[in-house]
Structure formats: C-alpha cells, structure tokens
PLY file of the C-alpha trace (Angstrom):
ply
format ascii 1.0
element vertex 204
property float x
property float y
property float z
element edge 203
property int vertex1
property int vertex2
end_header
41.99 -3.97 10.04
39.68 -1.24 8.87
40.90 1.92 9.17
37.23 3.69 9.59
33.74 3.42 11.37
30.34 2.81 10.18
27.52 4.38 11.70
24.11 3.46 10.86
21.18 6.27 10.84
17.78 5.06 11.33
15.23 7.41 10.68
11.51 7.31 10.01
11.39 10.19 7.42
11.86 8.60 3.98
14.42 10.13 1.22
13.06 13.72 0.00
11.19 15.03 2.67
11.67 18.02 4.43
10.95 16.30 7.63
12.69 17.32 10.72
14.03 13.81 11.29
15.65 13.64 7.80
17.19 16.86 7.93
18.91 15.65 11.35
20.05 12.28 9.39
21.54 14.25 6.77
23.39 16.62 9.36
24.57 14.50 11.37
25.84 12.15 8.52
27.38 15.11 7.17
29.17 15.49 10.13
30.06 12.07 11.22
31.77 12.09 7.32
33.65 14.86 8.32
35.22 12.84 10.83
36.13 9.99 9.41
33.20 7.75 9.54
31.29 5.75 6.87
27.60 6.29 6.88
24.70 4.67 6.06
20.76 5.88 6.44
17.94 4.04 5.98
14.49 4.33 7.52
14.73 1.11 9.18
18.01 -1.41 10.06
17.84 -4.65 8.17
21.04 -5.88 9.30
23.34 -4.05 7.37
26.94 -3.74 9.03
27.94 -1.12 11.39
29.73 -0.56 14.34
27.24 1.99 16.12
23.04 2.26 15.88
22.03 5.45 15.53
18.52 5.99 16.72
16.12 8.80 15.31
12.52 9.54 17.15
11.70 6.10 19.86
8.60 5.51 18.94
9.13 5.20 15.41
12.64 3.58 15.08
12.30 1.51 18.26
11.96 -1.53 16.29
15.73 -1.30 14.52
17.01 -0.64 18.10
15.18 -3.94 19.28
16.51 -6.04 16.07
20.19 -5.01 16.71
19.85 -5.67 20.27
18.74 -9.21 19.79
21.33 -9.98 16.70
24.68 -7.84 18.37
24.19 -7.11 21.90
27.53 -6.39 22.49
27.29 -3.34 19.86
26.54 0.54 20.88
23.38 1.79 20.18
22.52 5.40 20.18
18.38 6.58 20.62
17.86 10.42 19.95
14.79 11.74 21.19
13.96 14.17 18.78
10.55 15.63 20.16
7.26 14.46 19.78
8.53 10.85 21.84
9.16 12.90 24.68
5.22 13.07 25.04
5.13 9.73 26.18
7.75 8.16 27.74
5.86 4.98 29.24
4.37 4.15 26.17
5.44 0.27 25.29
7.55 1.19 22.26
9.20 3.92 23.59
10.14 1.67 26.82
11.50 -0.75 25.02
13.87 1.43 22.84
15.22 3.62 25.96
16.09 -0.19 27.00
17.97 -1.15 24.36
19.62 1.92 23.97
23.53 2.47 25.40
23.52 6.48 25.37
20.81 9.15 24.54
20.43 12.36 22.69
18.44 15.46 22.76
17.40 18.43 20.95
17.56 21.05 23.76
18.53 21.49 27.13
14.69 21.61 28.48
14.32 17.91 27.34
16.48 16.84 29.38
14.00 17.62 32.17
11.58 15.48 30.42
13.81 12.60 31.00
13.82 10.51 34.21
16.83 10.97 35.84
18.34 8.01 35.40
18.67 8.51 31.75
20.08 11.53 32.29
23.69 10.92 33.32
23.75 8.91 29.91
22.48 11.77 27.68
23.81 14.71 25.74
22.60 17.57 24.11
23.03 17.82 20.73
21.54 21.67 19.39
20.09 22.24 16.38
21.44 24.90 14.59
20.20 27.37 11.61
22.58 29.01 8.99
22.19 32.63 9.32
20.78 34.63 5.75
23.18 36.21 3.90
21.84 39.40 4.66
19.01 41.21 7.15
15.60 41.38 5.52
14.42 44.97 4.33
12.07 46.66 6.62
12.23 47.43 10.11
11.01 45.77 12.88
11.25 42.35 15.01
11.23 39.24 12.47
10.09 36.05 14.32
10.69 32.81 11.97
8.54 29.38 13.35
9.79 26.03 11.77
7.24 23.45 12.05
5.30 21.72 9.40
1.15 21.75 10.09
0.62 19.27 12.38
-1.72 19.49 15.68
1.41 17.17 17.74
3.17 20.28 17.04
1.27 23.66 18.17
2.15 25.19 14.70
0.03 27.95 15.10
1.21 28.83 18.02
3.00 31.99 16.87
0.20 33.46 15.24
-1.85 33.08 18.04
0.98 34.52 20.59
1.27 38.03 18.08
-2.47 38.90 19.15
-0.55 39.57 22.51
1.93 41.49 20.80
1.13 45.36 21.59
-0.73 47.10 18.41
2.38 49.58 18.06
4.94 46.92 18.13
6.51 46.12 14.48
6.52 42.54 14.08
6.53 39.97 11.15
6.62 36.24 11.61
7.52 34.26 8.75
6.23 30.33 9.06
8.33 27.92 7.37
6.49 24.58 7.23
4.47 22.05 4.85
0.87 21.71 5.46
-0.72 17.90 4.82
-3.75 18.82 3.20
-5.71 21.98 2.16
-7.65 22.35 5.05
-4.70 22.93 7.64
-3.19 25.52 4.69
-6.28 27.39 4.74
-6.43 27.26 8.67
-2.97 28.81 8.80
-3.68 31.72 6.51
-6.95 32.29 8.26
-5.33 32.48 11.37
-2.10 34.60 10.11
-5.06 37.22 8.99
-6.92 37.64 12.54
-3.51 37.42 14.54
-1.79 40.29 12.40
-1.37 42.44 9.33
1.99 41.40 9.26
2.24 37.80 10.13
3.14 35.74 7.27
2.60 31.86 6.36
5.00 30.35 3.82
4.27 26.59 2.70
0 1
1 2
2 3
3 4
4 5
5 6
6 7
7 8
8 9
9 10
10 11
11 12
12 13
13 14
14 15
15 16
16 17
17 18
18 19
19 20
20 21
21 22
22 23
23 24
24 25
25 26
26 27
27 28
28 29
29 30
30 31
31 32
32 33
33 34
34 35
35 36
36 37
37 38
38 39
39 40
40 41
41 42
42 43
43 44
44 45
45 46
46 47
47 48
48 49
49 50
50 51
51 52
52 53
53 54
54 55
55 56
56 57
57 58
58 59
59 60
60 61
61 62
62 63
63 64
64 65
65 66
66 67
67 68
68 69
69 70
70 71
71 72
72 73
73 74
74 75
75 76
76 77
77 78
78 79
79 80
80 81
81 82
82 83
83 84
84 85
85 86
86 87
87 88
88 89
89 90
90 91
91 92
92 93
93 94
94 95
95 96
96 97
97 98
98 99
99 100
100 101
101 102
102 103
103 104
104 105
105 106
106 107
107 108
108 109
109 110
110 111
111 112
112 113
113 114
114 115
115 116
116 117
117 118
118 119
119 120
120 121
121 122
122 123
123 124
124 125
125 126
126 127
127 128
128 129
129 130
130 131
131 132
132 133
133 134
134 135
135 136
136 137
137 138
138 139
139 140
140 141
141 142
142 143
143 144
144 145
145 146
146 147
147 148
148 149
149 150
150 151
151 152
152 153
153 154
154 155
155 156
156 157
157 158
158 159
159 160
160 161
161 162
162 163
163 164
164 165
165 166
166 167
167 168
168 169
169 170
170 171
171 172
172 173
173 174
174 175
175 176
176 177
177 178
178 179
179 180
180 181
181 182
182 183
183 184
184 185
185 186
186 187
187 188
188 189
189 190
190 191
191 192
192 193
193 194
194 195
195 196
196 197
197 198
198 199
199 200
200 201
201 202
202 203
C-alpha cells in the first residue's frame, strides 16, 4: 500500500513563464509537498498516474479533465477557475469541464458570484497571496502595485487610467509588474503611465 498521494497539475502555462497560471502550479505544488503528496505538472494529462486531477483555467485545460473522465471516472477531479474563464461560462469547453469536474476553486470571493449557484455549494476559495518586501519603499506617499501582464482580456491599464482621478495633491506611485507581448503594448503602457501621472511607474 502506498503510503502517499499523487496529485496531478494541469496547467496551460508552459515551464518558465511568469504566467499567472504557472505561478499557481508551482504554489500549490509547493504546498500539496508540504503535506505529504507527490506531484506532478504538466501542461496537459497524458495519462500519467494520480489519484486527484487538478484543473488550472477551463477553457484551456478542459480537455485533460475530459480525457480522465472518460479513462477513470471513478477518480476526483478538481477545475480551478482562475479568471479570464469566468468570462464565459456557457462557452462549449468551459461546459464541458465544469461537467467533468467533482469540486471547484476560485481566486476570490467575488467569483464566486460569477458562478451559478449550483456550483457553488461545491466550490472553495482558495486566495492568492503576496510575500510582503523586506522593507517599506523610501519616499512618502500611497504605493499602489498592479500585477497583470499586457493583455486587453485583462484591463492592465486600468490603474493608470484610475490615478487621473486621483486628486492633483494626493502622493501616489503605482508600480506595474507585468510582461508586455510585443513592443507596441510596452510603448502603450509608458505612454499612458506619462498622461495619467508624474509618478506612475511601468516595470516590464
């Protein structure tokens, strides 16, 4: 008898990115360790062993949910919704992985609302979290950080537009953690960083 679990992470952002998906793998593999389990990630299941399916993103790892539902049926599967799917719940691919799917995960609380409410009952939050610096930056006022790479699904710019509504006197600096995909979207952030504020800041 085998004295620990495997858990299988499917998600669609390949080894070395900085993609939000990923970054969830490797947490929650990290944690999942911690307790016990084995753990394997991949960005699709090809019928490797495991005793639970873990999900990331429906649209894009709805096909590994629907091959381990046809070849173990019996088996848990897990399907975290881990944003942009929650756009578009009725879409075919989606469907079909919230129906293969035993129990459900989201981001935040205000997803949950996103849900229908029959999913619900079957879902828990799981929050993301940040490490704290090690220390307060230098210089005094409000510091806003935005984590989102440039794309439009996203709203990335959506801080720099909400700091022109920021009162003139107010000291403010936004710092923008995120890749862009091509030069044009860089450009289109700094651009926009300049008219917002003085002190709104774009890091790639």
């Amino acid at each position: 008898m085998r004295d620990r679990l495997t858990a299988f992470i499917v998600t669609p952002a390949p080894p070395g990115t900085t993609h939000g998906n990923r970054i969830t793998a490797l947490r929650w593999t990290r944690r999942l360790r911690e307790l016990g389990w084995h753990v394997a990630v991949g960005t699709a299941w090809h019928g490797e062993p495991c005793d639970v399916l873990i999900a990331l993103h429906a649209h894009k790892s709805g096909g590994s949910l629907a091959r381990h539902a046809h070849d173990h049926p019996a088996a848990p599967r897990v399907l975290a919704f881990t944003g942009t799917d929650l756009e578009d719940l009725d879409d075919a691919r989606a469907r079909e992985a919230i129906a293969c799917a035993d129990r459900f995960v989201v981001l935040q609380p205000r997803a949950l609302d996103l849900l229908p409410p029959a999913l619900r009952a079957r879902t828990v939050v799981i929050r993301q979290t940040a490490v704290a610096p090690p220390a307060a930056p230098r210089g005094a006022g409000f510091l806003v950080c935005a984590i989102a790479h440039l794309r439009e699904v996203k709203d990335p710019l959506l801080a720099a537009h909400a700091a022109a509504l920021v009162p003139a006197p107010t000291a403010l600096r936004i710092v923008h953690l995120g890749g862009a995909p091509d030069d044009g979207w860089a450009a289109r952030a700094r651009r926009r960083a300049r008219l917002a504020r003085p002190l709104a800041v774009v890091r790639r």
